[in-house]
N, C-alpha and C positions, 0 to 999 in steps of 0.2 A: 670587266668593262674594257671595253675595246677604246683606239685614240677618240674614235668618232665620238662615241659615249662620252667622253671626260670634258673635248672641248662643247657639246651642247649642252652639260652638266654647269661648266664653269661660265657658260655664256645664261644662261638662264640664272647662274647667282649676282653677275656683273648689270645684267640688264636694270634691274631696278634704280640699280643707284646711277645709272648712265643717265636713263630716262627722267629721272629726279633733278637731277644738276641739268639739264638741256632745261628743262618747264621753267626750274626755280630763276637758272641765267635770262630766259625771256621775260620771266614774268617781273622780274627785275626793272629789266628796259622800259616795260609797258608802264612799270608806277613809278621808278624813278630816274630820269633822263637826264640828269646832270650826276656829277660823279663817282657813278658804276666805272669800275677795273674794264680793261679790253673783254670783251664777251669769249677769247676761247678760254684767257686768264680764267675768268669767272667758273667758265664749265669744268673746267680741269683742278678746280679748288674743291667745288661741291661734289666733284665726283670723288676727287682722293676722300674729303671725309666721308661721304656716304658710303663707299667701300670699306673705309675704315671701320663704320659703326656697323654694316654686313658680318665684318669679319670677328668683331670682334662678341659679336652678338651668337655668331657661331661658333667660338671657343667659348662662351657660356653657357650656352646649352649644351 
C-alpha cells in the first residue's frame, strides 16, 4: 500500500465519526437553543469520542 492508499484508507475510517459530530452539533442547535457549548467545542467533543468508539471497536475485532 502506497501513501495515497493509507491516507484514503484513514480518511474513509475518520469520515464517519466527522460526519456524526458535524449532524449531532446541528441537530443540537435545531432542538436545543439555550445552553449548547460553542458549536466547534461541540463538534471537536463528538468527534474525539466517535473516533474513539471507531477505534476502539477496531481493536476489537
Amino acid at each position: 500500500m502506497d501513501l495515497v492508499d493509507l491516507i484514503w484508507h484513514l480518511a474513509g475510517f475518520v469520515a464517519p465519526a466527522l460526519f456524526l459530530a458535524v449532524g449531532l452539533a446541528l441537530g443540537a442547535r435545531l432542538f436545543w437553543r439555550s445552553g449548547t457549548p460553542a458549536l466547534a467545542r461541540q463538534i471537536g467533543l463528538n468527534f474525539a469520542v466517535g473516533l474513539g468508539v471507531l477505534m476502539l471497536g477496531l481493536a476489537l475485532t
